[in-house]
C-alpha positions as a Markdown table, in Angstrom:
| # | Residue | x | y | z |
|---|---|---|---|---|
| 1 | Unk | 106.9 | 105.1 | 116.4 |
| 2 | Unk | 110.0 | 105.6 | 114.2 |
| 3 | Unk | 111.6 | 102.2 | 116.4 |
| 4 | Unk | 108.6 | 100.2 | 115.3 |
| 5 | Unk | 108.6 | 101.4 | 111.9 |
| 6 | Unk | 112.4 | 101.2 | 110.9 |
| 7 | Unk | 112.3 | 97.1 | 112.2 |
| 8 | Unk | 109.8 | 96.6 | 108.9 |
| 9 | Unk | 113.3 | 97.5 | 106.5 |
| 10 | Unk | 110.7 | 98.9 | 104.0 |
| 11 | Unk | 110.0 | 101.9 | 102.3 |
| 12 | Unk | 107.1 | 103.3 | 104.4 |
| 13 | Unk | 104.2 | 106.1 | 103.0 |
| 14 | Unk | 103.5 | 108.2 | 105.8 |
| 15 | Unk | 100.4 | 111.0 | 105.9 |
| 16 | Unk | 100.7 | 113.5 | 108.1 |
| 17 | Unk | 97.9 | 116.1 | 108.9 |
| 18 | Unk | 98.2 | 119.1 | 110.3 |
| 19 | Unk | 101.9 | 118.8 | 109.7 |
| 20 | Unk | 103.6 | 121.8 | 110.9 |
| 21 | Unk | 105.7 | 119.5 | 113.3 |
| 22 | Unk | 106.9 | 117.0 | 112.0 |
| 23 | Unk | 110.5 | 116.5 | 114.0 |
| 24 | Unk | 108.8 | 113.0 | 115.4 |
| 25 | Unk | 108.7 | 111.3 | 112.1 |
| 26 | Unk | 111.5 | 113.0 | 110.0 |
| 27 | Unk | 114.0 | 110.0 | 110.2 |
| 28 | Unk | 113.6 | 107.1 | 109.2 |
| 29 | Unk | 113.1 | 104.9 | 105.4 |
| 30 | Unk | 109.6 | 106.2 | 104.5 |
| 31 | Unk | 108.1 | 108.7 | 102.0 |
| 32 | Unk | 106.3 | 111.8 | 104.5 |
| 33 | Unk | 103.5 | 113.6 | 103.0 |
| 34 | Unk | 101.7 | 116.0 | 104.4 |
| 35 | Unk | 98.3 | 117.8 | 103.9 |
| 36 | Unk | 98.1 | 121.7 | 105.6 |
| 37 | Unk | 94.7 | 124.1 | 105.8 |
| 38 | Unk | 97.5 | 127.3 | 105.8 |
| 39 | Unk | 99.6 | 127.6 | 102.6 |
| 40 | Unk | 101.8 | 129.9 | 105.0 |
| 41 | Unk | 102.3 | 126.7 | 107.4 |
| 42 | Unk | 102.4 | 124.1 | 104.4 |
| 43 | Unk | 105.4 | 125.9 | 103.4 |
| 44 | Unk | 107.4 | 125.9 | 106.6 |
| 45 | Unk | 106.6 | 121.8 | 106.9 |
| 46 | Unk | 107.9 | 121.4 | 103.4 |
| 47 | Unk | 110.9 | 123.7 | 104.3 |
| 48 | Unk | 111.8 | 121.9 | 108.0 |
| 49 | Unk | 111.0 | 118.4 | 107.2 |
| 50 | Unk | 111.5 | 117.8 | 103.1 |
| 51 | Unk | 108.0 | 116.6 | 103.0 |
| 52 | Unk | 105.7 | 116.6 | 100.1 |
| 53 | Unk | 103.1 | 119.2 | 101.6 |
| 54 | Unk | 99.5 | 119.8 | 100.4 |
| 55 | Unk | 97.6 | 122.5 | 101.2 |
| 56 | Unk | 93.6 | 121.7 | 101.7 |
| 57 | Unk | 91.6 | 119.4 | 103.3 |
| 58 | Unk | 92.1 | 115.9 | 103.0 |
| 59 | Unk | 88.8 | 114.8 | 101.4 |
| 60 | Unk | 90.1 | 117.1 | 98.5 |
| 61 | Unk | 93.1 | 115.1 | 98.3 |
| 62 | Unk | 93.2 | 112.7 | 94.9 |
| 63 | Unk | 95.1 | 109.8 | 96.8 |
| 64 | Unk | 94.7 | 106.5 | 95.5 |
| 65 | Unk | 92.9 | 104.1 | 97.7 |
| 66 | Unk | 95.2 | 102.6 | 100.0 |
| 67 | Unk | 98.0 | 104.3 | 99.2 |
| 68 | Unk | 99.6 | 105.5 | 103.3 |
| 69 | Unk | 101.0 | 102.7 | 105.4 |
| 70 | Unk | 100.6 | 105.2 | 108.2 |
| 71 | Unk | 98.1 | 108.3 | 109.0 |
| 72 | Unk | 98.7 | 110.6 | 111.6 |
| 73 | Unk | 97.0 | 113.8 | 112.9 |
């Protein structure tokens, strides 16, 4: 994925769910967010990968429609 992504020279929003390994998509020129059920493991993705982490489910989330280029569970 990050190969595919980085040939699009763009700044890329990237959701991640269920984020507490994010190592796959840590590189690269896009925003990672990421949406956790545990606080405890929200807080080790935000600390291992820089992401912005929520903690909740993701229909509780106030994204804007259309606002991830990329979703990933």
């Amino acid at each position: 994925m990050p190969r595919i992504l980085n040939l699009w020279r763009v700044r890329v929003e990237i959701l991640e769910t269920f984020c507490n390994d994010t190592r796959a998509i840590q590189q690269g020129n896009w925003e990672l967010h990421g949406i956790e059920i545990s606080a405890e493991a929200a807080k080790i993705a935000q600390e291992s990968s820089g992401a912005k982490v929520k903690v909740g489910k993701i229909e509780e989330q106030n994204y804007p429609d259309n606002h991830f280029d990329v979703i990933t569970a």
